[in-house]
N, C-alpha and C positions, 0 to 999 in steps of 0.2 A: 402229348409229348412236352416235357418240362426242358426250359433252359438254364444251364449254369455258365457264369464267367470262365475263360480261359486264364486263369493264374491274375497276375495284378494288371489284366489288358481291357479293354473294351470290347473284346470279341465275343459273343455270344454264340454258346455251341449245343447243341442237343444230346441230352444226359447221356442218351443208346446211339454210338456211333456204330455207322456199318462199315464192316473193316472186312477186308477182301485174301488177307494172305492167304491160306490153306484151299481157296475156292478158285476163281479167275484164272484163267487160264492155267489152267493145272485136274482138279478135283470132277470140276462139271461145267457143260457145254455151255460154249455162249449165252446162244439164249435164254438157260436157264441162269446164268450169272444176271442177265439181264433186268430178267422178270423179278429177279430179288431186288435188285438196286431197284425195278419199278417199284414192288411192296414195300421196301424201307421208304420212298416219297410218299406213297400212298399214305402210310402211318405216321407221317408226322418227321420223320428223320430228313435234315437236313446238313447233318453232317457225314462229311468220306473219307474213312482211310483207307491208302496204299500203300505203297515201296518199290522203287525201281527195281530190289532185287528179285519181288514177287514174280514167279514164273518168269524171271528175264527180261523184263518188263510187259509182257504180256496181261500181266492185273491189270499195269495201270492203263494200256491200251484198253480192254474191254470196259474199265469204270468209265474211263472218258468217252466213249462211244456210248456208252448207257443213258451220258450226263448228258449229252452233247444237245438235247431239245429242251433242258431246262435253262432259266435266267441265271448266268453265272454269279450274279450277286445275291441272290437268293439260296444260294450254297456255301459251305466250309469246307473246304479239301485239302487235305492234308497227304506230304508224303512224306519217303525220308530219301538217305543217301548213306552208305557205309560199307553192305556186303557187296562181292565182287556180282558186278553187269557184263554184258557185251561176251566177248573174247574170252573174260576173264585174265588180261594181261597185268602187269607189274602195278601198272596203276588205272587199273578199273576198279578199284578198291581204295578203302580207306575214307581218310577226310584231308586227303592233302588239298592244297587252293586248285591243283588240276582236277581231281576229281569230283570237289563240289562244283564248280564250275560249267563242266562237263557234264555230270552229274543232273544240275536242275535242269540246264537246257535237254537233256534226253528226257526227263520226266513231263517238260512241259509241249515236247513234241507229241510224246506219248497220249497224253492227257486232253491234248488239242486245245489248251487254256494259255491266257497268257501268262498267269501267272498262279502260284496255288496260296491259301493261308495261314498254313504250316508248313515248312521245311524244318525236318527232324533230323539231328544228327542218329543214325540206327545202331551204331553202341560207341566207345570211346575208342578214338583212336592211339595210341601205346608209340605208335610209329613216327606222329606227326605234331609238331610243337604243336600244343593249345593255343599260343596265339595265333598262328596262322588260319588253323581252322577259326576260331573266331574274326579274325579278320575278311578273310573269305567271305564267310557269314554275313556279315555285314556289308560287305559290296552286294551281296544278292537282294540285299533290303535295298541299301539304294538304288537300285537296278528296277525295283519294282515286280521283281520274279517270285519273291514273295512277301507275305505283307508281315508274319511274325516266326519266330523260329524255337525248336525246341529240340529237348534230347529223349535218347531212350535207353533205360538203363543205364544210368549213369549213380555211381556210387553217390554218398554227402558229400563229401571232400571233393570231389571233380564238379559235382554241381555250384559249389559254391566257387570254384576254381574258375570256371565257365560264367558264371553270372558276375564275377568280377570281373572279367574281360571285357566282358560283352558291353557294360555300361562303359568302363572306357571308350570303348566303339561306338557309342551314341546309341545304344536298343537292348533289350533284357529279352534273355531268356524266359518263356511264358511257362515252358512243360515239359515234364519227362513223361517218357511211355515205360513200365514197367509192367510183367507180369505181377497181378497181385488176386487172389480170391481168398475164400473163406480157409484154403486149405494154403493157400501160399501169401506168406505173411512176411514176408522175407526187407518189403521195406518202411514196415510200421516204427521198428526202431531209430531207425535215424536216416534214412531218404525222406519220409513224410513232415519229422520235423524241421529237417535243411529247407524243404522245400516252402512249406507254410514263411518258415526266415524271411526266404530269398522273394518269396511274391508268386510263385509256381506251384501248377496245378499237376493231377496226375492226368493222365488218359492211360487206362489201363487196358491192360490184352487179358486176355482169357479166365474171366472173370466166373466161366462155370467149369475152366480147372481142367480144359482141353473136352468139358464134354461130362466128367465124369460125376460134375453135381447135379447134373440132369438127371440122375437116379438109376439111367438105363441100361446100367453096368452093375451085373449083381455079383456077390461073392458065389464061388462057387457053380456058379453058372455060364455055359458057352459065351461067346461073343456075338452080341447082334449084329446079323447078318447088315453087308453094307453100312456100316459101322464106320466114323472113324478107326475105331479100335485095328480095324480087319481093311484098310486103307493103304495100299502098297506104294503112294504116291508121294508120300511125306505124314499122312496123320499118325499113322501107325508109329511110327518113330516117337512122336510129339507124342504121344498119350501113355508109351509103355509104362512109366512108372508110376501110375498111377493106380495101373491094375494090380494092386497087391488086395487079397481080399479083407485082410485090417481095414486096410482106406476103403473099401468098397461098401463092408460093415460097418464101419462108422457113417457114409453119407449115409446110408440108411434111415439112419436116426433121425435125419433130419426129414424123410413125410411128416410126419405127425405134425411138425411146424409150420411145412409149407401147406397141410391142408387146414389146419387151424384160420392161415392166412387167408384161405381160400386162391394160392397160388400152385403153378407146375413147381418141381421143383428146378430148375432152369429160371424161371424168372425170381423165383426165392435168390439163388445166388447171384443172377444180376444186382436185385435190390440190396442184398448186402452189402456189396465193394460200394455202392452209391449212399450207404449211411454216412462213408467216409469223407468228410467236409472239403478235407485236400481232394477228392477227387470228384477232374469237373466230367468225363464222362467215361463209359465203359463202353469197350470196342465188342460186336458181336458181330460175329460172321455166319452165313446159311448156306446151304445148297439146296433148300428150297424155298419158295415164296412163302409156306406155311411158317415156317420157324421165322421169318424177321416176328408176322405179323402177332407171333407166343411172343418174342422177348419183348415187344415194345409195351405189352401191361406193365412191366417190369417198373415203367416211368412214374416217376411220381409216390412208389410203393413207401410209406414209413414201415419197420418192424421196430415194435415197443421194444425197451430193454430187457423186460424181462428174456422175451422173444432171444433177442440178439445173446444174451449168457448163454441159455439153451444150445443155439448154434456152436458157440465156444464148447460148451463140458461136452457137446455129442463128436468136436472132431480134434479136440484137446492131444488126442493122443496121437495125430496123424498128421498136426500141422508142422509147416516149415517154417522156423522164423528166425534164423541164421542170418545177421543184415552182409554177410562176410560172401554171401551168395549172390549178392549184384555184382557180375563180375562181365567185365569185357574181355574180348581173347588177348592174350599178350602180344600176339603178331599178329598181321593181317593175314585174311584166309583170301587165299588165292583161288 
């Protein structure tokens, strides 16, 4: 397992984060959430993402129950704060100064740590001046509740809005979390350049594209059984638009490439988002011990350029690269 820096910080983070949204307390049982977080230690990962909003904070209780026998400095845990928790009342949401506030201390309850390494704002808040949220922000650093902070999904223009405050506050933004893969390209034009600017890295989410560069989604053909695809809990949702058989057709194209590499295709698309220099690592989620222990070959993978065109002309015609598509809700969702 390779390390890369987190943006312009001293923190070192492991390229294949294991990231718990669609899994932990929601998708598959405890112990099996368990026995994953055990596989991703086993393999080298020692970085954790969550979100208070994950199952209600039930993710983040199950991760920190997982963690709870390992040396807390020999970890990187990261969460966020933004969709509605608890009750879901007026302000269980957002980024006002109450509910970051409230916010990390539930998380670090949750978590059973004193503090985490990341606190992530989880998309831009519309509702709540930018200064306050960054002010907030920064009392949480002095607090010691977390040691560097970051965004997710945040446009060029908010980011660099955000990384101006911040340094007046005394601490810089390290990182956004965007959806980004070979098929969703949406912040190469101008998030990745703001970001390289500002000294900020990516931590990307779903980097095989909900699933569906893992090959295992044919045109034309039923849905694998127990599937995301076929997953009544939330994946199903997250994956519908991907099953067009054009886009299904074009991943295709891409075996040839991943067995030239001598990869699955799964870790083929990991290793792609991780060609990308701005990005310091790619969030991969399981619901079983087998799949951490595929994607973490992923680490370390170069694909030549020739390689890398090939990828481009095989999904040329199914990628999204609209930058007008980083977008936060207008109002807070209750």
């Amino acid at each position: 397992m390779e390390y890369r820096y987190l943006g312009r910080s001293g923190l070192k983070i492991t390229e294949i984060t294991y990231g718990n949204w669609l899994t932990h307390g929601s998708q598959v049982e405890n112990d099996v959430a368990t026995a994953c977080v055990r596989a991703a230690l086993d393999s080298g990962i020692t970085t954790f993402d969550t979100a208070d909003a994950y199952a209600n904070g039930a993710a983040e209780q199950v991760l920190g129950a997982a963690l709870a026998s390992e040396r807390r400095e020999s970890l990187e845990v990261f969460t966020k704060v933004y969709w509605p928790v608890g009750p879901k009342g007026p302000n269980d949401t957002g980024l006002s100064r109450k509910h970051i506030m409230e916010g990390i201390n539930g998380s670090l309850r949750r978590l059973n740590m004193d503090y985490v390494d990341l606190y992530q704002a989880h998309r831009y808040d519309h509702e709540t001046p930018l200064e306050e949220t960054i002010s907030a922000f920064a009392d949480v650093v002095r607090a010691g509740k977390a040691l560097y902070i970051g965004v997710s999904e945040w446009n060029a223009q908010q980011l660099r809005d955000g990384q101006a405050l911040a340094r007046q506050a005394g601490f810089s933004l390290v990182s956004n979390q965007p959806q980004y893969s070979a098929l969703w390209r949406v912040i190469e034009a101008e998030v990745v350049p703001a970001a390289v600017e500002l000294g900020m890295s990516q931590v990307v989410w779903s980097p095989m594209a909900q699933g569906v560069l893992s090959g295992k989604y044919l045109p034309g053909q039923p849905l694998p059984a127990n599937s995301r695809a076929t997953d009544e809990h939330g994946g199903k949702n997250t994956i519908k638009d991907y099953l067009d058989d054009d886009i299904l057709a074009n991943v295709q194209k891409l075996r040839p490439i991943a067995d030239e590499l001598g990869l699955k295709m799964s870790q083929l698309a990991i290793a792609w988002v991780l060609q990308n220099e701005n990005v310091a690592t790619a969030l991969v989620g399981a619901s079983r011990p087998e799949q951490v222990k595929e994607n973490v070959k992923a680490s370390g993978v170069k694909i030549p350029a020739e390689l890398m065109a090939g990828i481009d002309a095989a999904l040329a015609p199914s990628m999204v690269t609209d930058p007008a598509l980083t977008v936060s809700p207008p109002t807070r969702v209750a």
